[in-house]
N, C-alpha and C positions, 0 to 999 in steps of 0.2 A: 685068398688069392696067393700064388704063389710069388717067390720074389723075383725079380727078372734078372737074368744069367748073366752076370758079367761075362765080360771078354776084352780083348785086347787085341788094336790094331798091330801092334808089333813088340817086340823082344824089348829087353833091358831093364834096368834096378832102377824101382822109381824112389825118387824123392821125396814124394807126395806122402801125408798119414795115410795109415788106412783107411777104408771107407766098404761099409754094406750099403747099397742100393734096395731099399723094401718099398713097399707100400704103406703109405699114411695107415698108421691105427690112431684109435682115440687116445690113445696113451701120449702118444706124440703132439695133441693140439696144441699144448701150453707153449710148449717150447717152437713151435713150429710158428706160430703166432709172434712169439719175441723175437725168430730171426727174422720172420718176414717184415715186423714192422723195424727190425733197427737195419734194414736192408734200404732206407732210406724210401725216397723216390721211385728207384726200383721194384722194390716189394708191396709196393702200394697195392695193387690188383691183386695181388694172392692175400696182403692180408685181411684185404674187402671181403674175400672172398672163405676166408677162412672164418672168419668172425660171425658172415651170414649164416654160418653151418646150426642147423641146431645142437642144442647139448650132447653127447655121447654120440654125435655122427663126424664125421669129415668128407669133405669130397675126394669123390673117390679116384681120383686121377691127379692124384701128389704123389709123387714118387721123396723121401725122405731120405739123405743120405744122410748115415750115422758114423759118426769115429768110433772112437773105443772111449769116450766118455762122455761125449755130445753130438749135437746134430751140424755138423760142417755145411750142410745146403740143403733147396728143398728143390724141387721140379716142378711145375704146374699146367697141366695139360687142359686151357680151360675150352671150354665150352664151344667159341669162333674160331676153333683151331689154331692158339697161338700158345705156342711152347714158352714157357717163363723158367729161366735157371735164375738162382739164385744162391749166392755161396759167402758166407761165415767166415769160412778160409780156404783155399785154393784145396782143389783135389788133382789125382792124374786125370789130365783131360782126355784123354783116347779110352780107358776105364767107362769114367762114366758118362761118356756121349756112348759109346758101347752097350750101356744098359740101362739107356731112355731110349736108343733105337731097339733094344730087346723088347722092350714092352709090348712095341705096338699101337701102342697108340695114338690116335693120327694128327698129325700137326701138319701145316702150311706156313706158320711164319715163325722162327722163335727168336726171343729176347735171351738176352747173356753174356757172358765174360766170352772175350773175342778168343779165348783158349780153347774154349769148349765147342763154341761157333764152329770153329774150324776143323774141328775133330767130328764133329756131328756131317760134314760134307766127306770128310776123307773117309771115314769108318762105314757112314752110310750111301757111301758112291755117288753123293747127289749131285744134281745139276741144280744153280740155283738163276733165279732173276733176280735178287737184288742180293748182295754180301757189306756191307759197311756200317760206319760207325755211327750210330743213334746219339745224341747230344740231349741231356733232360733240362728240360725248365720247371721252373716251379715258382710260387708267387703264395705269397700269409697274408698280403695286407692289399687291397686294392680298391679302390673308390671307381665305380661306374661312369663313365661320361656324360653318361643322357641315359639314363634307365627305361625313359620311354620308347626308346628305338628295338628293346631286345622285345622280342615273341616268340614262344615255343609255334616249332612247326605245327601245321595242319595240313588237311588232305587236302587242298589247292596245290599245295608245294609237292604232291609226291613224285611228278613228273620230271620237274627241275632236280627234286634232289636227287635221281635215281641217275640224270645225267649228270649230277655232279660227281657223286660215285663213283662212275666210270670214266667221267676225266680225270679224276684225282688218281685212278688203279692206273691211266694209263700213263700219267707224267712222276705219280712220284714209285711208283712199283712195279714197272716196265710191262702192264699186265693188259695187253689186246682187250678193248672191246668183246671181240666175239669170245672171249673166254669164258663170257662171263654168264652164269646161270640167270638170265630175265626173272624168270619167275621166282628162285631163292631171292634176287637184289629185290624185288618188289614187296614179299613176303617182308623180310629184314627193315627196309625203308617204312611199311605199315606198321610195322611193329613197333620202332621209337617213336614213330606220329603220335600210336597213342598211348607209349609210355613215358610221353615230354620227355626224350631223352635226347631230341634236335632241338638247338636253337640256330634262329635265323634275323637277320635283319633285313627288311624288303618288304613290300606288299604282298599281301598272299596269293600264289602262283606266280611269283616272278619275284624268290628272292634274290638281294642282291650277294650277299656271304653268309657261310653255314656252319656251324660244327656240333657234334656229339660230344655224350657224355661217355665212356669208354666203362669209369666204374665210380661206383658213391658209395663212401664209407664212411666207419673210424678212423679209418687210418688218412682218407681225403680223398680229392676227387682225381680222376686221369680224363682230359679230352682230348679229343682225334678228330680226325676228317674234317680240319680246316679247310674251308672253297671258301674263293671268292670267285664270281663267272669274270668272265675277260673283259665286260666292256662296261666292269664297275671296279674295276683295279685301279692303283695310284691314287685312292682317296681314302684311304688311313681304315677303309672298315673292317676288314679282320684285325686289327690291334681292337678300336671299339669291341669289337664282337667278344673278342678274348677279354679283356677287360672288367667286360657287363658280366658276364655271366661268370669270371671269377669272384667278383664282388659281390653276386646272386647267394652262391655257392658256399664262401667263406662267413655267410654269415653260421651256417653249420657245421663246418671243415676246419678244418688249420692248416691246411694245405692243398695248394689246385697244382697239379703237373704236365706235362704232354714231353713226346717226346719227339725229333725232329732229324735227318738226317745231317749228320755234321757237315756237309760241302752246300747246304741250301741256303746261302746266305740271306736271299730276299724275304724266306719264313724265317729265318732266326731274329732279322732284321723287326721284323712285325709283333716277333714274341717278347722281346726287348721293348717297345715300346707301349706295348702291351700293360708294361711293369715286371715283365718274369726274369728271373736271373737264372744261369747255367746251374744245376743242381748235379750235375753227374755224365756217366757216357755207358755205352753197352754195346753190343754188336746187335745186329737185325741181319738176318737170314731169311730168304723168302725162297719156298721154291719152287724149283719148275713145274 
């Protein structure tokens, strides 16, 4: 494959090292592996994800930016359409939001340095529904409350959780009900039922709070799609829920993370009690 064309939103002498924008070759895993895991909390999901690669392959939708003696950042275009920047040390941002939009490859939300965020809307004329700033938590040590309360989903639940999905797209990512593909959300919703990849607490068909597992590695876990329904709120169960299933989790992990938008005080509030302490920040771009 060829490498994508850089370009430049406007004139002037950058500051910035140099940098080649290519495509992950195998040559690159090692090293691409060591910045995504000392990319902290952040790099978590790519370096899961990198690591599941077998021997002499890599996924094919890492864009690797190179200096003139290492690799400064990688890009990760995974799978749910969620763009991952990750950066070593600062490049020109208008550069290389320039030649992750050259690519082509299709993204809906991305994770990154609020530099590049911002060049990625300006270069790629986007319109977005959410722009702001992601806050990471993360949690090494955590003791269960009552272990007996956690249950991975089952198909009772796939009707709740499919409504939870779309309350949660519509309060925390500004993203209508009717936008939303039925038949993809239902597809998706099956799909972690039967790879235990939702926990819930609740009786089956009527849980009360819910969340996924995002990614499971070496490098540790990432959950999302915290719900609790409304008229089981105020009773401490998603910290429970985050809790349980961090304590699940870390007995094979060294690390659980999620990440949360920084003005949500009532989830940061929950993630805090949880056990989880602020591990980091990034920007979140969703778009139109």
């Amino acid at each position: 494959m060829d490498s994508p064309q850089l370009r430049r939103c406007d004139g002037g002498v950058s500051t910035f090292p140099p940098f080649a924008a290519l495509p992950m070759q195998t040559s690159d895993a090692a090293e691409a592996r060591e910045l995504a895991t000392g990319a902290g909390v952040h790099g978590i999901y790519l370096a899961n994800a990198l690591h599941a690669e077998k021997p002499g392959r890599v996924p094919a939708e890492v864009v690797v930016v190179r200096g003139t003696e290492r690799l400064l950042g990688l890009a990760y275009f995974g799978p749910r359409g969620n763009l991952l920047v990750v950066e070593r040390e600062p490049v020109e941002p208008q550069k290389l939001a320039g030649a992750l939009l050259d690519t082509h490859w299709p993204w809906r939300i991305a994770l990154g340095p609020a530099a590049v965020a911002e060049q990625l809307v300006v270069c790629g004329g986007l319109r977005t529904l959410v722009d702001r700033e992601q806050i990471y938590y993360s949690i090494r040590d955590a003791v269960a409350p009552d272990p007996g309360v956690l249950r991975r989903a089952e198909r009772a639940d796939l009707k709740p959780l499919m409504e939870a999905s779309l309350r949660l797209n519509e309060s925390d990512l500004r993203v209508a009900p009717w936008r939303v593909d039925r038949d993809w959300l239902r597809r998706a919703t099956k799909q972690r039922i039967r790879e235990g990849t939702t926990f819930v607490i609740g009786p089956p068909g009527s849980p009360w709070t819910k969340l996924d597992l995002g990614s499971v590695g070496p490098s540790g876990a990432i959950l999302e799609g915290v719900f609790t329904w409304p008229q089981h709120r105020g009773r401490g169960l998603a910290a429970q829920l985050v809790a349980a299933v961090a304590a699940e989790l870390l007995r094979d992990v060294s690390v659980v993370c999620l990440h949360v938008a920084a003005d949500n005080a009532a989830a940061r509030r929950t993630y805090e009690k949880a056990g989880m302490q602020v591990a980091g920040s990034c920007r979140l771009l969703l778009r139109d």
